[in-house]
N, C-alpha and C positions, 0 to 999 in steps of 0.2 A: 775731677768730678764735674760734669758740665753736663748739657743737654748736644745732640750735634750738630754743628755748625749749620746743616743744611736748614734746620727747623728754626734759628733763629734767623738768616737768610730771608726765609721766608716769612716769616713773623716781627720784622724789624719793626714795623711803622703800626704794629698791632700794641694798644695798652689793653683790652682786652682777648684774652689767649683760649678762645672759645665762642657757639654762637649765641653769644648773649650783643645786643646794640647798651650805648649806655645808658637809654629809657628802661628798656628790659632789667639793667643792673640795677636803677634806679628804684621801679616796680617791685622786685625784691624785698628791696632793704624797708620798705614800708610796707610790706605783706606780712613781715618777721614781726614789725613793731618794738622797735628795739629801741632799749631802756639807753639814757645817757650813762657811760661811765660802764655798760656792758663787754667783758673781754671780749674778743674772736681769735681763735687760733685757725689760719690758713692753710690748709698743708697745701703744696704745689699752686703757690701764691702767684704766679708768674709775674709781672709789673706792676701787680696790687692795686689794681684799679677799683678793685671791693670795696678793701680793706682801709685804701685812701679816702674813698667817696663816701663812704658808709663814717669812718671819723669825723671826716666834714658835715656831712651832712646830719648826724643822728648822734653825734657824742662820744661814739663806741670809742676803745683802747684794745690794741693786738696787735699779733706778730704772725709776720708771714715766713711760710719755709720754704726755698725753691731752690731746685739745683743746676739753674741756667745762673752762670756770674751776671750777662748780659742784661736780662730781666730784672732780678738780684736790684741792678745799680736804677737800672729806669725807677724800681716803684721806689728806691728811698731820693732819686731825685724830681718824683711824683708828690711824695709823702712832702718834701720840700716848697713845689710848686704850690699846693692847698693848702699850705701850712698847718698840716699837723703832726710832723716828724717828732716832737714831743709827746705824741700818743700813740704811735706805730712803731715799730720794729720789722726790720730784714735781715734773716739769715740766710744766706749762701749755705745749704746743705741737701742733702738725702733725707726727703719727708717721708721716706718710707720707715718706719718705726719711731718717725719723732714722737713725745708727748712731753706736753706742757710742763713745766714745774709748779704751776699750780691749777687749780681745775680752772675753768672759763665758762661762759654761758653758751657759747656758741662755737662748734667745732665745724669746720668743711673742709672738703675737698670738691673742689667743682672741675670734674671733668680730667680728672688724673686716679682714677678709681685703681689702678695698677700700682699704684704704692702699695696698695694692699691686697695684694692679686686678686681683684674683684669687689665687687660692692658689700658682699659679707665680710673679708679680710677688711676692707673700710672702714665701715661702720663699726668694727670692733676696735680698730686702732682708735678712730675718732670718741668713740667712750671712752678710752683709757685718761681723757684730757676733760671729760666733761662736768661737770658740777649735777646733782642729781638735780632732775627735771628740764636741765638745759636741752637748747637745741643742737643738733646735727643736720647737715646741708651737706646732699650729694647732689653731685652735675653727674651724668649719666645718658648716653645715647639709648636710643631703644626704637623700636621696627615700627612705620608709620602704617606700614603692613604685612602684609605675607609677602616675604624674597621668595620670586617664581624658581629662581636657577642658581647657578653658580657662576653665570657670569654676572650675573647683579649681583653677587655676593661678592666679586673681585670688584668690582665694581664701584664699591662701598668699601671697600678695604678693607673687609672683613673675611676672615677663613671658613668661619660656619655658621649658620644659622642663630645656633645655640652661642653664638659671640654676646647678642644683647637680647631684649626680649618686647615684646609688645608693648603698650605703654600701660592699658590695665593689670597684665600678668607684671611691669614691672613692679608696679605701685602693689600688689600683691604681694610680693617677692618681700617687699620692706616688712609690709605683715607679719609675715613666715620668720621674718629676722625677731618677732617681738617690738616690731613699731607702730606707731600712730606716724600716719601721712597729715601734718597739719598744715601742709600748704605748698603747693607747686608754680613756678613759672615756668614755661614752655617757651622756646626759641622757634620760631617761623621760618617762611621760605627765606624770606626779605633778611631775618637776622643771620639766617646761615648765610645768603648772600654775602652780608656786607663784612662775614668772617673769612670766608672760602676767596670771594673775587678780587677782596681788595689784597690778596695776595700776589695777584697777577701782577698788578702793575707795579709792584715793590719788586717781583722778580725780575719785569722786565728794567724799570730803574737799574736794578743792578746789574744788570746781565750787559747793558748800553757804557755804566763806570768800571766795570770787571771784567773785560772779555778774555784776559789771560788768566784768570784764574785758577786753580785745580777744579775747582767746582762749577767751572760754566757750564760745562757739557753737559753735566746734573743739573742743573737749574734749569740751560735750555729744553731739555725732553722734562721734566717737569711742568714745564709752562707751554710746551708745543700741546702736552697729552692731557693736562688738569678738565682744561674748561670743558671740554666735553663731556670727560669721565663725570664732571662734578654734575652736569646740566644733566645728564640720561640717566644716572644710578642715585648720586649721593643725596641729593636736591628732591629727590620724587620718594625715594624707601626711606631714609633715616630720620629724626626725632633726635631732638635734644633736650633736657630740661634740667630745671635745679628741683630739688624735696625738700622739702623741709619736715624734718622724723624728730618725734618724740619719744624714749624707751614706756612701755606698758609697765 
């Protein structure tokens, strides 16, 4: 059980696994207001730069779930590096159905909404861990506007339209679920940047120490075809952000 090789390949040199910078992570964790001594449960925690930053900095205790090993080891020799492995936890697993053994104040998933096939299946998983009144934190992509075609829709790496949804209709959409939206951070051009490009030069590092590999040939037509794709489609239509949802 692992994530594929290609994706951490490419996300090697990333502690951040999403377009969040870690001012943006930072902004977060002080938008939440969060209590010392407050649990978080993580689902698809990848190198736990949250979960580590937000201990450090604000008190919190929690455990992350992720199903890349490689991620997995970064964030507990993360948790190590800020010294609060005494208030974190990592488990190498499948977050799709995890839930907490006991409730927590603070449940998310940023930006792995497919654990729960979708941002309803999400947020329902993410209750099943929550302590009543706690927060819930969804990462979620959504259309910066109308996709003209379907080659902007290949484009974006998306299949249809109806993949994600505008950014008012999505903060709606939580409504519809029975939530209060009590607070959002938005990812910009610059943070998708520095998610999307600094990928480049990790693939090309690798591709300069692996030229025999199984997977060169995939990495190089990845990094031949990215920049473009990302500068004309991904970079101009997509939206990223975190929510912060209260149950009604």
């Amino acid at each position: 059980m692992d994530l594929p090789r290609i994706f951490t390949i490419r996300e090697s040199n990333h502690r951040i696994h999403n377009p969040f910078t870690p001012g943006k992570l930072a902004d977060l964790g002080e938008a939440l207001r969060l209590a010392p001594g407050a649990r978080l449960l993580d689902l698809a925690s990848g190198s736990g730069e949250m979960l580590c930053t937000w201990a450090r900095d604000h008190g919190i205790t929690g455990t992350g779930v992720d199903i890349s090993t490689a991620f997995t080891e970064q964030a507990r020799a993360r948790a190590v590096e800020l010294g609060v492995a005494d208030r974190v936890a990592f488990v190498h697993g499948d977050a799709a159905g995890h839930v907490a053994d006991e409730p927590v104040d603070l449940a998310a998933c940023v930006g792995a909404t497919w654990i729960g096939n979708g941002v309803a299946g999400t947020v329902e998983l993410l209750a099943r861990s929550l302590k009543p009144g706690g927060l819930t934190l969804i990462g979620e992509p959504y259309w910066r506007r109308e996709v003209p075609d379907q080659e902007t829709l290949d484009g974006c790496l998306s299949g249809a339209a109806n993949d994600f949804l505008l950014l008012p209709e999505l903060v709606e959409r939580f409504g519809a679920l029975g939530y209060d939206v009590v607070e959002m951070v938005l990812a910009d051009q610059d943070s998708w940047d520095r998610y999307q490009a600094a990928q480049w030069l990790t693939m090309r590092r690798w591709l300069d120490a692996h030229p025999d590999d199984e997977l060169a040939a995939e990495v190089r037509a990845e990094l031949t075809a990215e920049p473009a794709r990302y500068a004309r489609y991904q970079r101009e239509y997509l939206g990223w952000g975190v929510f912060a949802l209260m149950a009604r």
